[in-house]
Backbone bond lengths (Angstrom), bond angles and torsions (degrees), N, CA, C in turn:
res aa  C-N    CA-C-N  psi(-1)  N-CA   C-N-CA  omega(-1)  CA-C   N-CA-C  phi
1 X - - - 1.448 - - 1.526 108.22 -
2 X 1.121 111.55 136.52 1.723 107.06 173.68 1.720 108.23 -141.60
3 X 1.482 94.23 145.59 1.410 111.40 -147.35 1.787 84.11 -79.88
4 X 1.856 92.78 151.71 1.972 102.78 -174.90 0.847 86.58 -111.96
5 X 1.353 154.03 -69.94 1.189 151.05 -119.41 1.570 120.59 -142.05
6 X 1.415 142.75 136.08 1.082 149.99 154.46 1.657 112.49 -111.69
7 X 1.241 117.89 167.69 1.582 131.94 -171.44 1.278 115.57 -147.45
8 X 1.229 124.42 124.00 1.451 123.35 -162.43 1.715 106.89 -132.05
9 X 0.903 115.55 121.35 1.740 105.14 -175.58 1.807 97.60 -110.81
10 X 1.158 77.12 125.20 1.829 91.70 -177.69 1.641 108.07 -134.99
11 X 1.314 126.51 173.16 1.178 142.57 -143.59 1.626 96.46 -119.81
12 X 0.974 125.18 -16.38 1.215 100.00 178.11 1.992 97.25 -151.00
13 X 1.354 123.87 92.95 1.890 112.63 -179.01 1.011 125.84 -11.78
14 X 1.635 80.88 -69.27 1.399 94.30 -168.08 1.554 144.61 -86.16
15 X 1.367 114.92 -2.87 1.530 138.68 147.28 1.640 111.09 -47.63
16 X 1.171 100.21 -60.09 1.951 119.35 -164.30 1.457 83.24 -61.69
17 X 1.469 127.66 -60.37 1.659 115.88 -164.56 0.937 120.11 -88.24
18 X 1.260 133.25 -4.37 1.526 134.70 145.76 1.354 125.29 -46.18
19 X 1.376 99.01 -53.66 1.693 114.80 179.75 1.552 102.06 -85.13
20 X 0.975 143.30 -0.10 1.425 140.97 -158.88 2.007 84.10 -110.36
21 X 0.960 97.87 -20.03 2.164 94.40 -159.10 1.987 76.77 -103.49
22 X 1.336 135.63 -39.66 1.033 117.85 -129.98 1.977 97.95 -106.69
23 X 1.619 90.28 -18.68 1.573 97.57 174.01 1.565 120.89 -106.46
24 X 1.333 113.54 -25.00 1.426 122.92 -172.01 1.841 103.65 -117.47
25 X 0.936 116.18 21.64 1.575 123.59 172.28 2.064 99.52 63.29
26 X 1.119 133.95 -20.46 1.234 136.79 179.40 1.340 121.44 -12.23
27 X 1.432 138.47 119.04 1.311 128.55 -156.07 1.845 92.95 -103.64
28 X 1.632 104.54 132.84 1.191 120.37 167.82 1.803 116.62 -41.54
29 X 1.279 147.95 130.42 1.108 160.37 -160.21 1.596 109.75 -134.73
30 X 1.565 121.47 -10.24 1.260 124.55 -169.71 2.084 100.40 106.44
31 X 1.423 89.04 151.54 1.908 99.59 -164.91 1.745 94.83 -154.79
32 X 1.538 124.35 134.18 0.931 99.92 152.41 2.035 95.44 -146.69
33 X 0.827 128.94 -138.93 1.822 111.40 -171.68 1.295 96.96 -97.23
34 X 1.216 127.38 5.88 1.382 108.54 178.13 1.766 111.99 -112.31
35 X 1.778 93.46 -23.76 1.927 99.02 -168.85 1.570 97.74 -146.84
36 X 1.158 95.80 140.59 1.854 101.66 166.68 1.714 104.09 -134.75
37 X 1.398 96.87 162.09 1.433 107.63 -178.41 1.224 119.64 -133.69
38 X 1.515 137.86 118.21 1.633 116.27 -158.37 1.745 82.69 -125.87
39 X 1.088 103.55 168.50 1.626 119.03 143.22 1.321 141.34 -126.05
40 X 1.451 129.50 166.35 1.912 108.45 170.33 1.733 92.90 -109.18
41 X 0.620 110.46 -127.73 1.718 136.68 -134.50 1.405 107.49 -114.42
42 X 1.750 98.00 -37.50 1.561 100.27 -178.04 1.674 94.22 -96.69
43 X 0.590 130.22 3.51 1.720 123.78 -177.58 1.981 104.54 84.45
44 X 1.295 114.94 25.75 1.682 111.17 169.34 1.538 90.42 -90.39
45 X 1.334 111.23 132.65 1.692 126.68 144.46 1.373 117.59 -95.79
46 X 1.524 81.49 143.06 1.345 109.28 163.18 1.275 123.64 -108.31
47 X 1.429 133.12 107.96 1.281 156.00 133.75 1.739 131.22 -31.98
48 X 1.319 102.88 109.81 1.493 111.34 -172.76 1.498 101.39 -105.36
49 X 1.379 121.28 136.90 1.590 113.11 177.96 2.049 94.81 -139.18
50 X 1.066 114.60 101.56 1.318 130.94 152.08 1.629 103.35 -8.63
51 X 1.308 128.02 138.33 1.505 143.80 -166.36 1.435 101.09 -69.68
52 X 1.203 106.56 -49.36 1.813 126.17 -167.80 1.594 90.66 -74.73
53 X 1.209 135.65 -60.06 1.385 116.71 -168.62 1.869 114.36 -59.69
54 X 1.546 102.21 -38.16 1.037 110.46 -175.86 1.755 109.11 -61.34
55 X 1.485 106.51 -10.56 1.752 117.55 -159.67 1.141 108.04 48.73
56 X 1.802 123.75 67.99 1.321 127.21 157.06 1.227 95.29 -110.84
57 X 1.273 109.76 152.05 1.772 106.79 165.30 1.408 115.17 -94.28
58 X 1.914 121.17 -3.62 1.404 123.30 171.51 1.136 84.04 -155.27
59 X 1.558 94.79 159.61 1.881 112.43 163.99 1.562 112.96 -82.22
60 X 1.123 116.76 134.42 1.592 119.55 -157.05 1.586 96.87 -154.36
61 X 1.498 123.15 118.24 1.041 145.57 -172.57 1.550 98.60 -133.50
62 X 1.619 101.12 137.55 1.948 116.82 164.84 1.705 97.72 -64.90
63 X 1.511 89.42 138.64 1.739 108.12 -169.75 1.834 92.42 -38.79
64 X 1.395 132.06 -82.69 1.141 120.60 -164.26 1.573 133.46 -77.03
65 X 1.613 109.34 35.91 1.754 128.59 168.35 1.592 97.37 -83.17
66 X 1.256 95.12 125.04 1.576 129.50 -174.74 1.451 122.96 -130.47
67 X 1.665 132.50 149.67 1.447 107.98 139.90 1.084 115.26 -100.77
68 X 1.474 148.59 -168.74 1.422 124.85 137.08 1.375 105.89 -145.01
69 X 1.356 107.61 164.22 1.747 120.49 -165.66 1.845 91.28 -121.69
70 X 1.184 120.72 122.46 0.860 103.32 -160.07 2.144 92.93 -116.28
71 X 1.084 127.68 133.63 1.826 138.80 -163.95 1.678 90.05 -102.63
72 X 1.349 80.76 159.36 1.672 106.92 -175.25 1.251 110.80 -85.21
73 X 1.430 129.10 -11.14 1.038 139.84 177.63 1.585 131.68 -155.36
74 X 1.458 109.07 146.50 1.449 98.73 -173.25 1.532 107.21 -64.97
75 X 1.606 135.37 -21.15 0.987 125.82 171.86 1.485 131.46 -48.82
76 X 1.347 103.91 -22.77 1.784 134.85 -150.53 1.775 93.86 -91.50
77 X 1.433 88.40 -33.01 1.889 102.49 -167.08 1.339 72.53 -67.30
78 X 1.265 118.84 -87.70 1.740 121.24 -148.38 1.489 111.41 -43.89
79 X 1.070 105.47 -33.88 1.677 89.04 -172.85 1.294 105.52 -70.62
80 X 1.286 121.78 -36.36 1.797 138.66 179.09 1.701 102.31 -40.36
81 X 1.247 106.84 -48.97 1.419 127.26 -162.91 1.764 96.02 -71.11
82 X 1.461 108.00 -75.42 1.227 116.07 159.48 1.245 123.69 0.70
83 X 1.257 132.78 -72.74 1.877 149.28 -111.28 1.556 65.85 -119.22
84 X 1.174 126.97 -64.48 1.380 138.37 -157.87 2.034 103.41 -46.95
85 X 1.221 99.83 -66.00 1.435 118.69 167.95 1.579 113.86 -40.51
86 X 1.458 104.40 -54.78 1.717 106.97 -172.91 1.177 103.92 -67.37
87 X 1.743 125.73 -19.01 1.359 121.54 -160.23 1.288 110.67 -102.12
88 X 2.125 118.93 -7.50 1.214 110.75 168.47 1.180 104.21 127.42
89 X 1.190 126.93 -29.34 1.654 134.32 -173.24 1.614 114.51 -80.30
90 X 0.800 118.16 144.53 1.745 139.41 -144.33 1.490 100.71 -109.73
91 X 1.432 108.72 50.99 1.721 112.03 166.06 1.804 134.17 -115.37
92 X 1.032 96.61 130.49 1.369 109.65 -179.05 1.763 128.00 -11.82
93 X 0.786 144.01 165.77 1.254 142.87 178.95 1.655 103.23 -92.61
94 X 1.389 132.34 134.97 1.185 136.51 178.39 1.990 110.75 -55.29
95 X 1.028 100.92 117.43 1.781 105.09 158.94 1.531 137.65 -142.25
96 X 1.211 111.01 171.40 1.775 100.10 -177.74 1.519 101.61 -63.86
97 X 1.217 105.65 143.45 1.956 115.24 147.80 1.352 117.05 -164.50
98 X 1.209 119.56 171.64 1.448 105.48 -162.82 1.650 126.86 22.72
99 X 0.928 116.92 76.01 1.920 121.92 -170.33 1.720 103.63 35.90
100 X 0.866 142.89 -0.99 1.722 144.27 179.87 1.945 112.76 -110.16
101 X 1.577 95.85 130.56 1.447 102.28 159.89 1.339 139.08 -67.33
102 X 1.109 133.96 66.61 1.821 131.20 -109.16 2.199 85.41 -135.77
103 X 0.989 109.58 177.60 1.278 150.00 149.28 1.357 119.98 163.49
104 X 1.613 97.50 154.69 1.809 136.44 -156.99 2.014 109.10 -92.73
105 X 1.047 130.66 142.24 0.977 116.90 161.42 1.401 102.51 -165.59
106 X 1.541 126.22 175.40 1.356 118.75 -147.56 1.877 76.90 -119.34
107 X 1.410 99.19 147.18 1.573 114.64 -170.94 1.282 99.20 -106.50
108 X 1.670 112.53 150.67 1.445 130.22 162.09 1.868 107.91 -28.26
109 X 1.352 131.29 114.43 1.299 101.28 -164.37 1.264 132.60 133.00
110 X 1.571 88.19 -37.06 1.859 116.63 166.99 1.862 93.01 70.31
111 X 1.639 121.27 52.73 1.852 103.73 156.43 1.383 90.87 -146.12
112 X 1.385 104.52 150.70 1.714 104.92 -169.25 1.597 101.20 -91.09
113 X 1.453 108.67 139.16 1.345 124.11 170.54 1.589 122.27 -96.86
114 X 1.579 124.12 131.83 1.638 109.13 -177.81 1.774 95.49 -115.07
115 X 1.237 128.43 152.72 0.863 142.41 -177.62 1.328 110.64 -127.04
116 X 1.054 123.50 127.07 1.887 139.29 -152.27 1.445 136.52 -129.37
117 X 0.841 133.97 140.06 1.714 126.69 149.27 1.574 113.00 -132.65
């Protein structure tokens, strides 16, 4: 069985799918302020649905709701981390945990992203 679809309710579309196409390669699917649609590589989408459509009044995730993109290499992490840093965003320094070279940070969008090997 392989998973089609995910749903992400975030606070702002079009931030989350900007950065979703511009950091994780994610192919545009259509965006407009209320819904966006990305894909990867294998053909799973990802689905963005605006707080207000969803009738949340905030985006609110259980402390450990995540996605993660997971790199072929710990080198791949750092640069990830890197680009991220040069570009302004307020994420952690890469380290071991759970057997993976990983760090977490909260995405354009309000949902935290982990980045892996």
């Amino acid at each position: 069985m392989k998973l089609n679809h995910l749903n992400l309710t975030v606070d702002d579309v079009t931030a989350a799918h900007q950065f979703l196409q511009t950091y994780f390669g994610l192919q545009d699917l259509g965006t407009n302020k209320n819904m966006g649609f990305l894909s990867d590589e294998s053909g799973m989408v990802l689905s963005l649905t605006h707080m207000k459509l969803a009738k949340e009044s905030e985006v609110r995730y259980p402390g450990s709701f995540h996605i993660g993109f997971i790199q072929p290499s710990e080198e791949r992490v750092n640069e990830i981390n890197q680009r991220l840093r040069a570009d302004g965003f307020d994420v952690e320094a890469p380290h071991k945990a759970h057997g993976s070279w990983t760090f977490y940070f909260t995405a354009p969008g309000g949902f935290v992203i982990e980045v892996l090997c």
